[in-house]
MIDRENDREN-740237 format. One record per atom (N, C-alpha, C): residue in one letter; x, y, z. Coordinates in steps of 0.1 Angstrom, whole numbers, plus 5000, padded with zeros to 4 digits. Example, Ala and Ser with C-alpha at 12.3 -4.5 7.8 and 13.67 -1.06 7.14 Angstrom:
# residues 2
a513249435078
a512349555078
a513249675078
s512849785071
s513749895071
s512950005079
//
This chain:
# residues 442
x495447184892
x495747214906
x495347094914
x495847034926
x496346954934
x494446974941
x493946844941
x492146884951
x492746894966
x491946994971
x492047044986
x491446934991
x492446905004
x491446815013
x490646875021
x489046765021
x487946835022
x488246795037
x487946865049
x487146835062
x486246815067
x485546885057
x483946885061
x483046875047
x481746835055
x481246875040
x480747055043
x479847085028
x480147255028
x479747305035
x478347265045
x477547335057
x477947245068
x478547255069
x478847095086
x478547235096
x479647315092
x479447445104
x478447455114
x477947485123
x476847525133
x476947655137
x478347695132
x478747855130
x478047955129
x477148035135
x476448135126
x477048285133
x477048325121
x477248455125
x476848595123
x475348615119
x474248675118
x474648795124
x474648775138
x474848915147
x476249005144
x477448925137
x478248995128
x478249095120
x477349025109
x476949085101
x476249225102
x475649225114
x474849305118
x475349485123
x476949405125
x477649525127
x478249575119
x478549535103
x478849605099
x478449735088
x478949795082
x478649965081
x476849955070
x476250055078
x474950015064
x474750035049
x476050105046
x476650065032
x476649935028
x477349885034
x477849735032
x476649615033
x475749675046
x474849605049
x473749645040
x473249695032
x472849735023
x472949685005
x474049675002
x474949564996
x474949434994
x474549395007
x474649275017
x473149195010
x472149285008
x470849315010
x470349304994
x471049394988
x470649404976
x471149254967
x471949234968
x472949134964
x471948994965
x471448974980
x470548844981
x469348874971
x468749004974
x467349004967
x467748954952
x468749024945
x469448974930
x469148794927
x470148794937
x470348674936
x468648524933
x468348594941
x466748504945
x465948544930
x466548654922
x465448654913
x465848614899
x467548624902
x468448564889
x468648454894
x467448324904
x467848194904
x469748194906
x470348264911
x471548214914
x471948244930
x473148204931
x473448204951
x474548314951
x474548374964
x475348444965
x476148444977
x477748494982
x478048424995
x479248574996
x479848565010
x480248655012
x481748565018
x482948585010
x484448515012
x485748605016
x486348495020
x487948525019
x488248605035
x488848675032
x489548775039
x488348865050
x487148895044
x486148945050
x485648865060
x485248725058
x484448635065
x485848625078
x486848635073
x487948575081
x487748705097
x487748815091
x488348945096
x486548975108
x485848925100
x484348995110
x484548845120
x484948745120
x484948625127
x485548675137
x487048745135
x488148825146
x487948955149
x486148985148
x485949115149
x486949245148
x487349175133
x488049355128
x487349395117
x487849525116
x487249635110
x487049565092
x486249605089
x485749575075
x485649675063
x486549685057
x486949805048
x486049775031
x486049615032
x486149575018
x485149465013
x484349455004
x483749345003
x484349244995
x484049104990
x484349034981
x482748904980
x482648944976
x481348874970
x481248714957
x481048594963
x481248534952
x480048484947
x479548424931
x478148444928
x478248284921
x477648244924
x476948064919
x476448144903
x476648174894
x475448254883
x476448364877
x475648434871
x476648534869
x477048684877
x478348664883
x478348774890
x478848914881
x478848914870
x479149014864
x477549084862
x476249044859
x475249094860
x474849114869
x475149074883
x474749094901
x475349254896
x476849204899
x477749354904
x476849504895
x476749444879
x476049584874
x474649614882
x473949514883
x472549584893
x472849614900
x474049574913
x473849634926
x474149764923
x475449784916
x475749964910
x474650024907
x473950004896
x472550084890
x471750094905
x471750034917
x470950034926
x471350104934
x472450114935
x473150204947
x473650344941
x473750354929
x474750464927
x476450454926
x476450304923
x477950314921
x478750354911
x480050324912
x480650304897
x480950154896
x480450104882
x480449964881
x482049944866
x482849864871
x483549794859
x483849674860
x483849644846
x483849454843
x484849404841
x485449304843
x486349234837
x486349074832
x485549064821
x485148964815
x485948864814
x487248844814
x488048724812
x488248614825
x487748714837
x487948624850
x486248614857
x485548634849
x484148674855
x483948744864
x484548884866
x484448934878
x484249084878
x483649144886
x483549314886
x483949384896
x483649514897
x484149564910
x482949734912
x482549704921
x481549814923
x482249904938
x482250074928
x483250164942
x482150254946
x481650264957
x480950344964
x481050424973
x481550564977
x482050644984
x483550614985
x483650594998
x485050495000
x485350355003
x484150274996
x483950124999
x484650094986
x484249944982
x484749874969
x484349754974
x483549674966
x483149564964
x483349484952
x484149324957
x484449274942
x483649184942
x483249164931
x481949024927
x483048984917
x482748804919
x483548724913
x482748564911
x482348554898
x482148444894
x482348324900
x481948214909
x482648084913
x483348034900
x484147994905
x485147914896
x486547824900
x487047744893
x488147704900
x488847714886
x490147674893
x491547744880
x492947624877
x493347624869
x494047564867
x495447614860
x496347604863
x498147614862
x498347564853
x499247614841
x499647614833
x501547534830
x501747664844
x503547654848
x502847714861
x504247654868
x503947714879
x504247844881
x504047944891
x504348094888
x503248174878
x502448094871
x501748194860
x500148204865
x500048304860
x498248334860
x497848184855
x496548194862
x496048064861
x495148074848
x494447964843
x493247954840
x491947934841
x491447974841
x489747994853
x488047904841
x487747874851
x486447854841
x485547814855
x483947854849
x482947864860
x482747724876
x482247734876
x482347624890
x481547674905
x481447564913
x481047564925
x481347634934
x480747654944
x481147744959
x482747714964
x482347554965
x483347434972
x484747464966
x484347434947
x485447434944
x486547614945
x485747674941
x486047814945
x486847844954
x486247794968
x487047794981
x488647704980
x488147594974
x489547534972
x490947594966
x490947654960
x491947734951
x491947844961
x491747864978
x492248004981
x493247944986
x494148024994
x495548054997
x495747965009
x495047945025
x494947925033
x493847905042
x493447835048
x492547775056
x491547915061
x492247945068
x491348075071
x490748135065
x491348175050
x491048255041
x489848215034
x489248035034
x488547955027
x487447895034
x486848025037
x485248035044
x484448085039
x483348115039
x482348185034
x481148155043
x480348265044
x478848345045
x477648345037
x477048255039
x475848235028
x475248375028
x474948455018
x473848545021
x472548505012
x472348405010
x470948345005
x470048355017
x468848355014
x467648405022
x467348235029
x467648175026
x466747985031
x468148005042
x469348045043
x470348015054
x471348165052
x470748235052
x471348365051
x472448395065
x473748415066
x474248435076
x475248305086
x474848175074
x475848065074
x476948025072
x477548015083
x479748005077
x479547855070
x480147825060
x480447735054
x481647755050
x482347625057
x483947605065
x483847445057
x484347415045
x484747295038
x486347255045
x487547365048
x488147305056
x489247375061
x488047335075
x488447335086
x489247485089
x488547605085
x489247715084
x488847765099
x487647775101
x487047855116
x488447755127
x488547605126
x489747565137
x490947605140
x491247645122
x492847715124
x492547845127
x491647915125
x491448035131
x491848095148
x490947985151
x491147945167
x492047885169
x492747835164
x494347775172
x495547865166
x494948005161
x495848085151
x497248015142
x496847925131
x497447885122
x497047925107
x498447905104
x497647975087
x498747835083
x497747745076
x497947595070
x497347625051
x498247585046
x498047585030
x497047485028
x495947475018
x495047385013
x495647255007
x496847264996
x497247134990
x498347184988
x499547074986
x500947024988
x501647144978
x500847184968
x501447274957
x501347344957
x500647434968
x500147534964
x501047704964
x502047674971
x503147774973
x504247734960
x503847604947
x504547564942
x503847664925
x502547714927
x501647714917
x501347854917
x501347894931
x501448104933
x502548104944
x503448134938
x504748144949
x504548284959
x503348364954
x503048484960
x503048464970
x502248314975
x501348304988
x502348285001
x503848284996
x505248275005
x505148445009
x504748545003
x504648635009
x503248685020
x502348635012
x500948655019
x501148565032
x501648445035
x501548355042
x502348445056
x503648515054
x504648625061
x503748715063
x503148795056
x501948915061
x500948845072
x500148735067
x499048725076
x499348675091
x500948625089
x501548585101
x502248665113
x502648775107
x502848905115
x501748975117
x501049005108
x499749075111
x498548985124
x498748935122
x497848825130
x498448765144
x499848775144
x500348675154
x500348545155
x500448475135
x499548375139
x500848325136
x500948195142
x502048055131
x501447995121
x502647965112
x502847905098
x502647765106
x501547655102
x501347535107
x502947475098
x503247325109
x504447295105
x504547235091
x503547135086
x504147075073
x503347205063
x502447325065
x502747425054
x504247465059
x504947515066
x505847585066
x507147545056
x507247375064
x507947295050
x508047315040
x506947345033
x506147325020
x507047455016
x506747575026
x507247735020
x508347645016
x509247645026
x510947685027
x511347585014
x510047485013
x511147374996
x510747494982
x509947524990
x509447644973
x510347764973
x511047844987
x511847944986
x513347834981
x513647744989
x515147714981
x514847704964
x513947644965
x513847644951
x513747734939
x513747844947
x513548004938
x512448014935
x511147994940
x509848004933
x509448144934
x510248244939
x509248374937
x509948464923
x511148364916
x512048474907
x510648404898
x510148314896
x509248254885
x507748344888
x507248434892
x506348494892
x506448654886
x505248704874
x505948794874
x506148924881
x506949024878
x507249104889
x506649194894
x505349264884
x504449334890
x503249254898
x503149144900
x502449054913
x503549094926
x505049064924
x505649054934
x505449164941
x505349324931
x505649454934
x503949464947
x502749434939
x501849434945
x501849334960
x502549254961
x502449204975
x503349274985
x504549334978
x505749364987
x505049534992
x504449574986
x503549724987
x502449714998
x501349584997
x500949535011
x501849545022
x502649465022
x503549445035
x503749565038
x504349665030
x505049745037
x504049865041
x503249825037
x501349895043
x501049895054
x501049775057
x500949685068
x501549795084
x500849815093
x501249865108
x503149835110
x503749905111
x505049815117
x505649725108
x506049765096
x506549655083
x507749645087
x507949705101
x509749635102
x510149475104
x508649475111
x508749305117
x508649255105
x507749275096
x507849215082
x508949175071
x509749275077
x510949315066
x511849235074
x511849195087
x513049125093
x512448965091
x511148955092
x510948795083
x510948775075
x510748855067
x511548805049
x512748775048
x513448865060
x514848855055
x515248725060
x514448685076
x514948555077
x515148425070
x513748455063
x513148315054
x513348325038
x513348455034
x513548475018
x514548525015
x514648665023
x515948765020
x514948855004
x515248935000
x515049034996
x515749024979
x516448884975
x517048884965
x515748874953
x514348844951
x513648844943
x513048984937
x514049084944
x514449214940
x515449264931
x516349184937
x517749234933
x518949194942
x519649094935
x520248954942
x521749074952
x521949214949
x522649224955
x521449344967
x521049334973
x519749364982
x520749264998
x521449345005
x521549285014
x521349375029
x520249325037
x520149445048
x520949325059
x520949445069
x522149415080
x521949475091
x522049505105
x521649575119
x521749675109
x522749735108
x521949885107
x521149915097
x520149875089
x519349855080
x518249855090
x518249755103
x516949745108
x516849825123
x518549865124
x518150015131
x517850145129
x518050175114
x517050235106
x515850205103
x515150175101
x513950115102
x513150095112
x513550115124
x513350145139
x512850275142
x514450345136
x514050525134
x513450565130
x512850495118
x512150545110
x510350525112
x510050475118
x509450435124
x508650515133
x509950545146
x509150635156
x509150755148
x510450825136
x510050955131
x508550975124
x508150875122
x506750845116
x505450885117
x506150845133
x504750855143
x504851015149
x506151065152
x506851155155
x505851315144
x505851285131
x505651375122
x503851345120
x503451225127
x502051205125
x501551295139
x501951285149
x501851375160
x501851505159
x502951585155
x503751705152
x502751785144
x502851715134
x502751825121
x501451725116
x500151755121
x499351705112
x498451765097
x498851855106
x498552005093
x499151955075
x500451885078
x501051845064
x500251725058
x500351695048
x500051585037
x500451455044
x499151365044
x499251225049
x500551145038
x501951085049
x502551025039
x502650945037
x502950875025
x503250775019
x504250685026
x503750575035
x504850515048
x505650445034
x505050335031
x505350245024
x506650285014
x506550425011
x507250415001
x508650475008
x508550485016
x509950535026
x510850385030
x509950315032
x510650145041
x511150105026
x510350095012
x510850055002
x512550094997
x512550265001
x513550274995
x514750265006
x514250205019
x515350225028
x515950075024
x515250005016
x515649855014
x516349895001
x515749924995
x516749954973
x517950074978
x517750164993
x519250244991
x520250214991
x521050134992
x522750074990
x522050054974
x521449994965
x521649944950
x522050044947
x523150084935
x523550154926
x522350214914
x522750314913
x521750384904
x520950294895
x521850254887
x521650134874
x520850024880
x521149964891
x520349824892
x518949874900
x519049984906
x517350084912
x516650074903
x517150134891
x516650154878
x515750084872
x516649954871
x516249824870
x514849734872
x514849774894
x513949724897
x513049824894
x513549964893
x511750064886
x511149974874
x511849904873
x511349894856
x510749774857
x511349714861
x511449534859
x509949524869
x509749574881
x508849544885
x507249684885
x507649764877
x506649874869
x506149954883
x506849974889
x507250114902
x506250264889
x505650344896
x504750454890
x506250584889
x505450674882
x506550734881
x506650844891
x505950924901
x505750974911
x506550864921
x506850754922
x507250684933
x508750644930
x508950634913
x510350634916
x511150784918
x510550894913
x511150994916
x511351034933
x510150974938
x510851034954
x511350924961
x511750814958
x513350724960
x513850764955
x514550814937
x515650864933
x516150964940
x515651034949
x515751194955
x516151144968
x515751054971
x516451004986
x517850934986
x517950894971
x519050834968
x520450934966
x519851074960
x520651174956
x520451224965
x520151244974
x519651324984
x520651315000
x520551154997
x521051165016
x522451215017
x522851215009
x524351265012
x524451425011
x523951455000
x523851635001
x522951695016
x522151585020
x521251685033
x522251665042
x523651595042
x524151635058
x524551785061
x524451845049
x524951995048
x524152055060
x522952015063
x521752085072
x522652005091
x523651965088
x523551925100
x525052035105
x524852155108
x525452235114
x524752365117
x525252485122
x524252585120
x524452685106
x523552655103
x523052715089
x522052805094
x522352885079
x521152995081
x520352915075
x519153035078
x517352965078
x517052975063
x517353055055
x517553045041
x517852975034
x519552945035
x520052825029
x519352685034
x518752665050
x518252595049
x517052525042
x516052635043
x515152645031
x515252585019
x516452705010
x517052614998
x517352484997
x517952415007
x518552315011
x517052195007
x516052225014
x514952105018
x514352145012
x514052265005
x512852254997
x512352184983
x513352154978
x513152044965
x512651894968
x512651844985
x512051724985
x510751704988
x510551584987
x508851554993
x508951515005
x507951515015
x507551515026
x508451355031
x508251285025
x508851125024
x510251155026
x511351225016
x512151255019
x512851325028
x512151455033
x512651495046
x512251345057
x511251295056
x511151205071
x512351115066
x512551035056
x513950915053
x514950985058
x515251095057
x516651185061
x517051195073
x515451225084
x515551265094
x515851135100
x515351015098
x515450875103
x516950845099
x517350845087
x518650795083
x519950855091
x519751005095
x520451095107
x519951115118
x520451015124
x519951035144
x520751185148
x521551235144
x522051355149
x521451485148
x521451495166
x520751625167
x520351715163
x521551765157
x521451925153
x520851915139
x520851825130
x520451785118
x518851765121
x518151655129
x517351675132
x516751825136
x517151895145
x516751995148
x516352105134
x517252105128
x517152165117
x516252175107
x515652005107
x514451995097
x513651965104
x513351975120
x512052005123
x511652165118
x512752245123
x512552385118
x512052425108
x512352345094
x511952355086
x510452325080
x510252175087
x508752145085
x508052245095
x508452315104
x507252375114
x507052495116
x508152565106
x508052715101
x508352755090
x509652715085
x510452715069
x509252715059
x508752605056
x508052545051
x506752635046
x506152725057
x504852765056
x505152925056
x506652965048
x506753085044
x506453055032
x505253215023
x505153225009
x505253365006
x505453414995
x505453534990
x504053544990
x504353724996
x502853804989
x502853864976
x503953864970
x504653904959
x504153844948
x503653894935
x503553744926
x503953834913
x503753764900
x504653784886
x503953914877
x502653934887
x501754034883
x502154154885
x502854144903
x503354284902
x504654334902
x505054214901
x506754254890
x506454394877
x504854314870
x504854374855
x503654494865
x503354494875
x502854694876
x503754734878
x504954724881
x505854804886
x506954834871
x506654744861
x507554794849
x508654774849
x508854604856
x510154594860
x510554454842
x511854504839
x512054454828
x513454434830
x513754284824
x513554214817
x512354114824
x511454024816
x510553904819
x511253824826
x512353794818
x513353674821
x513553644833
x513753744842
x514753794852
x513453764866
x512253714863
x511253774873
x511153594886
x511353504874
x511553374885
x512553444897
x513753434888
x515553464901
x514853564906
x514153664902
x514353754916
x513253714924
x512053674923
x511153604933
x511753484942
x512853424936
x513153324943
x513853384952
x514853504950
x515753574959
x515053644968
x514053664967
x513053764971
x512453644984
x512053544981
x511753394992
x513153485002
x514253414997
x515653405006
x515653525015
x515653615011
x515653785016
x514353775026
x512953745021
x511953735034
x512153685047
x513053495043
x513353425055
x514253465065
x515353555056
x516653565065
x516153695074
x515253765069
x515253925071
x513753905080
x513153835081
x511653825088
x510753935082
x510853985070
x509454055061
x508454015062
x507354105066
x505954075071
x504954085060
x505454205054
x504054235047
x504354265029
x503154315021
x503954325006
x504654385007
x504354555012
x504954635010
x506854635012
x507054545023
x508554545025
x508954435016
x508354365011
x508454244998
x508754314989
x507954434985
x507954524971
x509254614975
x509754644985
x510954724985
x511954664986
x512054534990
x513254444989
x513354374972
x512254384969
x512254334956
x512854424942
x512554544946
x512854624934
x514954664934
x515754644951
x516354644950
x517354504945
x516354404949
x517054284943
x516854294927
x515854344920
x515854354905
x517154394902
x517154524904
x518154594901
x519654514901
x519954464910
x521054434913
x521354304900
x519854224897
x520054124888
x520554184875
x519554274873
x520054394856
x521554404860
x522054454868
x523454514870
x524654404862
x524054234873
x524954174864
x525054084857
x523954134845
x523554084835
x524954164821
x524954294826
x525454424816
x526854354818
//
């Protein structure tokens, strides 16, 4: 790898930011705590990096730790777990662990620097300095750190020049290759730049656009890409996101025929406020899955076959490609809900999807009456059930077995259209729907 130029030496800073610290959760600060005591007794240093030091500097919210250890941080991370009550796991090839506590997660990671092989590939790592550590991150900002040693506990050490670009909101690459070496960081560079408001300084920006002509993100492989493009679309508002990719990358490290267009990002708009729309409304329902709705509004023009593809090629879960395939099969059969229909067949209609899919449907159809329709459905349809169950099919001696799904399911239809309140009119509608099934079976 290409040496970062240094700015400073590793404590120049006068930075302190103690009182920071101080705010965050006493989980963390606890952590914080235990980690130094470790450290002072296993003779090694411990410091607090990356994205955290960046995020408490711009007083935001702190979800996450990252911890890096002069020594071994794979023996830190197991004590702090045994001390706190965590769950502790190792991963010995990169020196690093990861300790989950409630709803925290802390990564401890060995100092080290790494070296490229090809460009595009996992690197190779072996032990090392604070400095050098820092060197190999992504961006200036990102390449700070927090002493938590006790002689200067609460010290930014800024080798370069990260706290400046902070303040002049620029996100500047460390060395000439480095969008050449993890082509990822062409997407990370687009996230922290929308998320932030910040600008791409000009000769990194250069730097992107010779690495995107150059195809550097087809040379990475594709479950890294799948992991960055899943941030983004995480991310508050991934429309803006999705409209800078398209400017500067375009979407072909997907699937070269991947082309959005106005109405791609006037969907995307809709979908959006229906988002917020169903976050308001209905909170009673299951928190959804944003991310995976903007994904497949981007893969819906691809043909079956090449969807497929990118399930595969880029190792999509299997819960996530089934509710894109369903929006893919889907949008055309839901326009049926866009007239007046009965409340049944509507029922029938939407109930085979996931929550994700009724919201892509209702965004992909600005038309009223269609809307209308599947609000009905989320805010009453939905939260009809039988009092009826398979138990008392068999008190009643109703025979054949076979026969007991179809008629409970007819038995749903007959509740919705007919407004049945209670078993009792369940159990009298039900015994005539049996009947009628026996009839024509003979």
């Amino acid at each position: 790898m290409c040496k970062a130029q240094h700015y400073h030496k590793s404590v120049s800073s006068s930075f302190v930011i103690g009182n920071r610290l101080k705010k965050i959760s006493s989980e963390f600060k606890e952590i914080l705590d235990i980690s130094s005591e470790l450290a002072a007794l296993l003779d090694s240093k411990v410091y607090l990096v990356g994205g955290v030091v960046r995020d408490l500097i711009l007083e935001k919210d702190v979800f996450d730790l990252d911890i890096v250890v002069e020594g071994d941080a794979i023996l830190v991370a197991k004590e702090v777990a045994q001390r706190i009550g965590g769950e502790f796991n190792k991963h010995h090839n990169f020196g690093t662990a990861t300790v989950a506590f409630k709803d925290y997660k802390v990564d401890f990671a060995t100092a080290r620097t790494e070296k490229y092989l090809s460009l595009g590939s996992l690197p190779k790592v072996r032990p090392d300095s604070l400095i050098q550590d820092l060197s190999r991150r992504d961006f200036t900002i990102n390449a700070m750190a927090i002493s938590l040693n006790k002689p200067d506990y609460g010290k930014l050490i800024d080798s370069y020049n990260g706290l400046a670009d902070l303040r002049k909101r620029l996100i500047r690459t460390l060395h000439p290759r480095s969008f050449l070496e993890d082509p990822t960081r062409i997407l990370r560079a687009i996230r922290f730049e929308q998320r932030f408001r910040f600008i791409i300084e000009g000769d990194t920006f250069k730097l992107m656009k010779e690495a995107i002509n150059s195809k550097a993100l087809k040379l990475v492989n594709p479950h890294r890409l799948r992991d960055e493009i899943v941030l983004i679309l995480k991310e508050p508002d991934p429309c803006r996101y999705i409209k800078r990719i398209k400017e500067l990358e375009g979407f072909l490290f997907l699937d070269d025929k991947i082309k959005l267009d106005k109405r791609s990002f006037q969907f995307f708009l809709r979908l959006q406020r229906a988002v917020s729309h169903y976050q308001k409304k209905f909170k009673k329902h299951r928190t959804l899955q944003v991310w995976l709705m903007y994904l497949a509004g981007i893969l819906i023009k691809l043909d079956p076959e090449r969807m497929e593809k990118v399930f595969h090629d880029f190792g999509f879960r299997k819960g996530e490609r089934i509710i894109i395939r369903s929006i893919k099969v889907g949008v055309n059969k839901i326009k049926r809900a866009d007239k007046n229909i009965k409340a049944y067949l509507l029922h029938r209609l939407m109930s085979p999807y996931s929550f994700e899919s009724i919201l892509f449907f209702y965004a992909y159809y600005p038309r009223r009456s269609l809307r209308k329709n599947i609000e009905n459905f989320l805010d009453k349809l939905i939260k009809i059930r039988l009092k009826t169950r398979g138990r008392d099919l068999k008190a009643l001696n109703l025979r054949p077995f076979t026969l007991y799904s179809k008629a409970l399911k007819k038995l749903l239809y007959v509740k919705i259209e007919k407004g049945l309140k209670t078993k009792k009119e369940e159990l009298m509608e039900l015994k005539y729907i049996f009947k009628n099934l026996v009839k024509s079976r003979r």
